[in-house]
C-alpha positions in Angstrom: -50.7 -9.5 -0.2 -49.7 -9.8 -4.2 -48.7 -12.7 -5.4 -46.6 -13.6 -8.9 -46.6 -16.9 -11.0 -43.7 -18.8 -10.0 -42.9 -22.5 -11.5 -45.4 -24.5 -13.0 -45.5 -28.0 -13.9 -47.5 -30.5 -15.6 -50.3 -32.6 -14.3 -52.9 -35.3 -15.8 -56.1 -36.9 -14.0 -57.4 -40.1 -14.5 -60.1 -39.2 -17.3 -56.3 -38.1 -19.1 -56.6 -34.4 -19.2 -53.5 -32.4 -18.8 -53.5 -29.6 -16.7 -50.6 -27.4 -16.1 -50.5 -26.2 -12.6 -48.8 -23.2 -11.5 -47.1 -22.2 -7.7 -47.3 -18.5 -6.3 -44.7 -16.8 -4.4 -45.8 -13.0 -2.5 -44.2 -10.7 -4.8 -41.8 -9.2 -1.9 -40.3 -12.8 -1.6 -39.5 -12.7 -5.6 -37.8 -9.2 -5.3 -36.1 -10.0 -2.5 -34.2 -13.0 -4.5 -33.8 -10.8 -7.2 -31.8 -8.7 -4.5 -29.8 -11.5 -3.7 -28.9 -12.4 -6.7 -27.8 -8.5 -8.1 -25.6 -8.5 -4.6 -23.8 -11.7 -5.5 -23.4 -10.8 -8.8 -21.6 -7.5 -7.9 -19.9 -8.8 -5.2 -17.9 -11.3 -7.7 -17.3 -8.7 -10.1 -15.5 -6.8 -7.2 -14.1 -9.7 -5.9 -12.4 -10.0 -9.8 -11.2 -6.9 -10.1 -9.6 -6.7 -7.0 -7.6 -9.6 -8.0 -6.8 -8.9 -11.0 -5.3 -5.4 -10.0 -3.2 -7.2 -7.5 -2.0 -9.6 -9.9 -1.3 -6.6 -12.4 0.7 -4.8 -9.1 2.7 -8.2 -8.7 3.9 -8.0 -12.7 4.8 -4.2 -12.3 7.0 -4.7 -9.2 8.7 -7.7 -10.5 9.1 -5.6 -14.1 10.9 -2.7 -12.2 13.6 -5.0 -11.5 14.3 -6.7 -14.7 16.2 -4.1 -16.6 20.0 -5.6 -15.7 20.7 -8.0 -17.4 20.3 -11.3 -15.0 24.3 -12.5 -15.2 25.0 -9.4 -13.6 24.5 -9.2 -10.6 27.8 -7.3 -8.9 29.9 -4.2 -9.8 33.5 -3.2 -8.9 34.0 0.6 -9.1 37.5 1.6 -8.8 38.7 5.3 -7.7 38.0 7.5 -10.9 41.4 9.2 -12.7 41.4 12.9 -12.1 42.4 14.2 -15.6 40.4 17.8 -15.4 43.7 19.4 -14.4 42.1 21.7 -12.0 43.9 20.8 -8.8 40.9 20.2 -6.9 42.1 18.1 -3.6 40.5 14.4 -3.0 38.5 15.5 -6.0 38.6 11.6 -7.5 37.7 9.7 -3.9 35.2 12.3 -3.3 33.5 11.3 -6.6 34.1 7.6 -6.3 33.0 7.5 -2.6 29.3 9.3 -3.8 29.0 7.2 -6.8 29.2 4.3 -4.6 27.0 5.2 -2.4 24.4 5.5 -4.9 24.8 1.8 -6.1 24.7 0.4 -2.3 21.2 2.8 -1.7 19.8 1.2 -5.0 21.0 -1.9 -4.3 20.1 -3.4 -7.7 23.7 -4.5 -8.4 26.6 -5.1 -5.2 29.4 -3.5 -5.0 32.3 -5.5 -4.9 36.2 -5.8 -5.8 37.1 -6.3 -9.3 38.3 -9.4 -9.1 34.4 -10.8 -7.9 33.0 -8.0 -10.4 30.2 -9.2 -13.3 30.5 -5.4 -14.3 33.2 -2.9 -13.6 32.3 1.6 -14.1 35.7 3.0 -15.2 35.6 6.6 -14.2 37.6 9.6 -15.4 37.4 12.9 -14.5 37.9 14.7 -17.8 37.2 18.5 -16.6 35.9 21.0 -13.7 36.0 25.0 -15.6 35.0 27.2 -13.0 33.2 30.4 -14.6 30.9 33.5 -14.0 27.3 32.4 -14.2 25.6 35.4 -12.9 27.2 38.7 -14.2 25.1 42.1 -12.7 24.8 45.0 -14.3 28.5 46.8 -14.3 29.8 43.5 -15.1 30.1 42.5 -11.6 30.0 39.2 -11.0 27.4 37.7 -8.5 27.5 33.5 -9.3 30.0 31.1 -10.5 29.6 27.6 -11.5 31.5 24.5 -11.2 30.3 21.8 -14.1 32.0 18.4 -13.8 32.5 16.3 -16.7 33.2 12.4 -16.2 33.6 9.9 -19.2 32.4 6.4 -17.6 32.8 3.2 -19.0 30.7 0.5 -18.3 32.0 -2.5 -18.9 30.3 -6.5 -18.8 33.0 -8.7 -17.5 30.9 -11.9 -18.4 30.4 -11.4 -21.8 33.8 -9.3 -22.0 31.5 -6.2 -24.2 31.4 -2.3 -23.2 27.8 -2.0 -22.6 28.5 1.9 -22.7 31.2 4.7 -22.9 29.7 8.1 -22.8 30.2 11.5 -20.9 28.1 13.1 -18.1 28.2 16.4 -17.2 26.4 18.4 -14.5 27.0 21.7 -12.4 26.5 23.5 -9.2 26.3 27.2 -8.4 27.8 29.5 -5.7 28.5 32.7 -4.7 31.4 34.7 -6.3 33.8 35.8 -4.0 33.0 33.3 -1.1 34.8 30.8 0.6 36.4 27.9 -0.3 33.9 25.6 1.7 31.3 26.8 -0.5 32.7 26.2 -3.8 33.9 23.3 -2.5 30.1 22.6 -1.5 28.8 23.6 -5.5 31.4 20.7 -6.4 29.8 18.1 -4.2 26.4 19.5 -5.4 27.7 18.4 -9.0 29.1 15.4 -8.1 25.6 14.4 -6.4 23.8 15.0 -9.7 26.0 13.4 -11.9 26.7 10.4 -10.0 22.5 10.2 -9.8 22.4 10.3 -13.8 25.4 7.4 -14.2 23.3 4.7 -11.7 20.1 5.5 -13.5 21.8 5.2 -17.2 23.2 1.5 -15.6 20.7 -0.1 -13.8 17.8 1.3 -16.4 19.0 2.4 -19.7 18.7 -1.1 -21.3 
Protein backbone atom coordinates (compact mmCIF):
# COMPACT_ATOMS: atom_id res chain seq x y z
CA UNK A 1 0.00 0.00 0.00
CA UNK A 2 1.48 3.79 -0.73
CA UNK A 3 1.27 6.14 1.64
CA UNK A 4 1.55 10.24 1.46
CA UNK A 5 2.77 12.82 4.13
CA UNK A 6 -0.27 14.08 5.69
CA UNK A 7 -0.09 16.73 8.86
CA UNK A 8 2.77 17.11 10.90
CA UNK A 9 3.23 18.71 14.11
CA UNK A 10 5.80 19.60 16.50
CA UNK A 11 7.37 17.57 19.24
CA UNK A 12 10.24 18.06 21.92
CA UNK A 13 11.87 15.37 24.42
CA UNK A 14 13.16 15.82 27.58
CA UNK A 15 16.95 16.40 26.60
CA UNK A 16 14.93 19.58 24.49
CA UNK A 17 15.30 18.55 20.94
CA UNK A 18 12.60 19.35 18.67
CA UNK A 19 11.42 16.93 16.37
CA UNK A 20 8.73 17.45 13.90
CA UNK A 21 6.64 14.47 13.43
CA UNK A 22 4.67 13.68 10.52
CA UNK A 23 1.07 11.35 10.10
CA UNK A 24 0.56 9.19 6.79
CA UNK A 25 -2.63 8.61 5.13
CA UNK A 26 -2.74 5.49 2.04
CA UNK A 27 -2.69 7.60 -0.87
CA UNK A 28 -6.33 6.23 -2.12
CA UNK A 29 -7.78 7.76 1.14
CA UNK A 30 -6.13 11.30 0.04
CA UNK A 31 -7.62 11.05 -3.52
CA UNK A 32 -10.68 9.98 -2.42
CA UNK A 33 -11.09 13.39 -0.25
CA UNK A 34 -9.83 15.17 -3.08
CA UNK A 35 -13.00 13.67 -4.82
CA UNK A 36 -15.14 14.86 -2.34
CA UNK A 37 -14.17 17.94 -2.23
CA UNK A 38 -14.22 18.61 -6.44
CA UNK A 39 -17.95 17.03 -6.14
CA UNK A 40 -19.07 19.56 -3.55
CA UNK A 41 -17.47 22.16 -5.11
CA UNK A 42 -19.34 21.53 -8.42
CA UNK A 43 -22.36 20.73 -6.89
CA UNK A 44 -22.55 24.44 -5.29
CA UNK A 45 -21.68 26.00 -8.46
CA UNK A 46 -24.68 24.18 -10.03
CA UNK A 47 -26.71 24.73 -7.21
CA UNK A 48 -25.85 28.82 -7.95
CA UNK A 49 -26.57 28.84 -11.19
CA UNK A 50 -29.73 27.25 -11.07
CA UNK A 51 -30.81 29.85 -8.79
CA UNK A 52 -29.72 32.54 -10.27
CA UNK A 53 -31.45 31.59 -13.59
CA UNK A 54 -34.66 31.32 -11.72
CA UNK A 55 -34.33 34.50 -10.12
CA UNK A 56 -33.38 36.08 -13.67
CA UNK A 57 -36.84 34.04 -15.08
CA UNK A 58 -38.83 35.70 -12.05
CA UNK A 59 -37.49 39.58 -13.24
CA UNK A 60 -38.38 38.71 -16.99
CA UNK A 61 -42.01 37.59 -16.17
CA UNK A 62 -42.69 40.35 -13.90
CA UNK A 63 -40.90 42.80 -16.70
CA UNK A 64 -43.45 41.56 -19.42
CA UNK A 65 -46.08 43.08 -17.47
CA UNK A 66 -44.83 46.40 -16.66
CA UNK A 67 -45.26 48.36 -19.92
CA UNK A 68 -48.92 50.05 -18.88
CA UNK A 69 -48.52 52.42 -17.01
CA UNK A 70 -49.63 51.27 -13.27
CA UNK A 71 -52.80 53.92 -12.91
CA UNK A 72 -54.28 52.21 -15.68
CA UNK A 73 -55.62 49.49 -15.06
CA UNK A 74 -59.21 49.49 -17.11
CA UNK A 75 -60.40 50.48 -20.70
CA UNK A 76 -63.84 51.48 -22.01
CA UNK A 77 -64.04 50.88 -25.79
CA UNK A 78 -67.12 52.30 -27.28
CA UNK A 79 -68.58 51.13 -30.87
CA UNK A 80 -66.17 52.64 -33.55
CA UNK A 81 -67.92 55.48 -36.09
CA UNK A 82 -68.17 53.99 -39.52
CA UNK A 83 -66.92 57.00 -41.73
CA UNK A 84 -65.36 54.78 -44.76
CA UNK A 85 -68.58 55.35 -46.66
CA UNK A 86 -68.57 51.97 -48.17
CA UNK A 87 -71.97 50.69 -46.92
CA UNK A 88 -70.61 47.71 -45.47
CA UNK A 89 -73.54 46.30 -42.94
CA UNK A 90 -72.57 45.93 -38.94
CA UNK A 91 -69.17 46.92 -40.30
CA UNK A 92 -68.55 49.19 -36.87
CA UNK A 93 -69.92 46.36 -34.18
CA UNK A 94 -68.14 43.87 -36.08
CA UNK A 95 -64.84 45.78 -35.55
CA UNK A 96 -65.61 46.88 -32.03
CA UNK A 97 -66.80 43.33 -30.91
CA UNK A 98 -63.09 41.78 -32.31
CA UNK A 99 -61.15 44.53 -30.89
CA UNK A 100 -62.61 43.72 -27.61
CA UNK A 101 -62.07 40.51 -27.72
CA UNK A 102 -58.47 40.97 -28.03
CA UNK A 103 -58.17 43.13 -24.81
CA UNK A 104 -60.36 40.40 -22.69
CA UNK A 105 -57.75 37.39 -24.19
CA UNK A 106 -54.77 39.65 -23.19
CA UNK A 107 -56.22 40.67 -20.25
CA UNK A 108 -53.50 43.23 -19.31
CA UNK A 109 -56.10 46.08 -19.06
CA UNK A 110 -60.33 45.21 -18.27
CA UNK A 111 -62.72 46.19 -20.29
CA UNK A 112 -65.13 48.28 -18.82
CA UNK A 113 -67.84 51.20 -19.33
CA UNK A 114 -66.58 54.61 -19.73
CA UNK A 115 -67.78 55.94 -16.89
CA UNK A 116 -65.27 53.26 -14.68
CA UNK A 117 -62.62 53.63 -17.59
CA UNK A 118 -58.69 54.71 -16.58
CA UNK A 119 -58.29 54.69 -20.59
CA UNK A 120 -60.83 54.93 -23.29
CA UNK A 121 -59.76 53.65 -27.60
CA UNK A 122 -61.84 55.99 -29.70
CA UNK A 123 -62.28 54.21 -32.96
CA UNK A 124 -63.22 55.41 -36.42
CA UNK A 125 -63.51 53.81 -39.38
CA UNK A 126 -61.96 56.13 -41.91
CA UNK A 127 -62.03 53.79 -45.23
CA UNK A 128 -62.57 50.11 -46.77
CA UNK A 129 -61.48 50.61 -51.01
CA UNK A 130 -62.20 47.40 -52.39
CA UNK A 131 -59.67 46.76 -55.59
CA UNK A 132 -58.13 44.22 -58.02
CA UNK A 133 -55.04 42.71 -56.41
CA UNK A 134 -54.41 39.95 -58.77
CA UNK A 135 -54.85 40.98 -62.50
CA UNK A 136 -53.95 37.71 -65.08
CA UNK A 137 -52.73 38.01 -68.14
CA UNK A 138 -55.71 39.58 -70.52
CA UNK A 139 -56.39 41.87 -67.68
CA UNK A 140 -58.69 39.46 -66.09
CA UNK A 141 -59.03 39.84 -62.73
CA UNK A 142 -58.30 36.85 -60.35
CA UNK A 143 -58.00 38.66 -56.47
CA UNK A 144 -59.42 41.66 -54.87
CA UNK A 145 -58.57 43.13 -51.64
CA UNK A 146 -60.33 44.78 -48.87
CA UNK A 147 -57.77 47.08 -46.70
CA UNK A 148 -59.36 48.72 -43.63
CA UNK A 149 -58.18 51.89 -42.32
CA UNK A 150 -59.08 52.90 -38.53
CA UNK A 151 -57.77 56.17 -36.89
CA UNK A 152 -57.73 55.21 -32.95
CA UNK A 153 -57.31 57.35 -30.20
CA UNK A 154 -56.03 56.40 -27.08
CA UNK A 155 -56.83 58.37 -24.54
CA UNK A 156 -55.60 58.41 -20.36
CA UNK A 157 -58.59 59.52 -18.44
CA UNK A 158 -56.42 59.90 -15.22
CA UNK A 159 -54.01 62.21 -16.37
CA UNK A 160 -56.67 63.65 -18.93
CA UNK A 161 -53.47 63.27 -22.07
CA UNK A 162 -53.89 61.41 -25.51
CA UNK A 163 -51.30 58.83 -25.15
CA UNK A 164 -51.74 58.29 -29.00
CA UNK A 165 -53.74 59.14 -32.24
CA UNK A 166 -52.50 57.34 -35.16
CA UNK A 167 -53.98 55.22 -38.21
CA UNK A 168 -53.81 51.42 -38.78
CA UNK A 169 -54.37 49.90 -41.75
CA UNK A 170 -54.40 46.22 -42.79
CA UNK A 171 -56.01 43.96 -45.65
CA UNK A 172 -57.38 40.73 -46.64
CA UNK A 173 -57.64 39.00 -50.06
CA UNK A 174 -60.36 37.06 -51.92
CA UNK A 175 -61.45 35.79 -54.96
CA UNK A 176 -62.96 38.10 -57.65
CA UNK A 177 -66.21 37.33 -58.59
CA UNK A 178 -67.25 35.27 -55.49
CA UNK A 179 -69.70 35.53 -53.02
CA UNK A 180 -70.54 37.94 -50.72
CA UNK A 181 -69.69 35.61 -47.67
CA UNK A 182 -66.23 35.58 -48.85
CA UNK A 183 -65.61 39.08 -49.20
CA UNK A 184 -67.35 39.53 -46.25
CA UNK A 185 -64.86 36.85 -44.80
CA UNK A 186 -61.45 38.99 -46.37
CA UNK A 187 -63.09 41.98 -44.23
CA UNK A 188 -63.07 40.01 -40.99
CA UNK A 189 -59.56 38.75 -41.98
CA UNK A 190 -58.60 42.58 -41.94
CA UNK A 191 -60.30 43.45 -39.01
CA UNK A 192 -58.47 40.47 -37.17
CA UNK A 193 -55.10 41.91 -38.14
CA UNK A 194 -55.68 45.31 -37.40
CA UNK A 195 -57.40 45.02 -34.21
CA UNK A 196 -54.06 42.60 -33.31
CA UNK A 197 -51.70 45.62 -34.23
CA UNK A 198 -53.92 48.41 -31.98
CA UNK A 199 -53.73 46.00 -28.55
CA UNK A 200 -50.01 45.42 -29.11
CA UNK A 201 -49.31 49.34 -29.93
CA UNK A 202 -51.43 49.82 -26.25
CA UNK A 203 -50.49 47.54 -23.96
CA UNK A 204 -46.61 47.58 -25.34
CA UNK A 205 -45.68 50.59 -27.23
CA UNK A 206 -44.55 52.57 -24.19
Amino acid sequence: MTFIKGLWYKSIDYLGTLYLIYTYIPLYLYFSKIKQVIIITFSLNLLYISISISNFGCCFYSFTGASVPQHLQTIAIPVAADRSGAGEPGLGQLFTDQLTQKFIEDNTLQVTEKTAADAILECTITSLPDVPAVVAAGETVQTRRVTLTVNVIYRDLVQRKIIFNKSFSNYGDYPSGSSITERRSAIETAIDLITEDILLDTVSGW
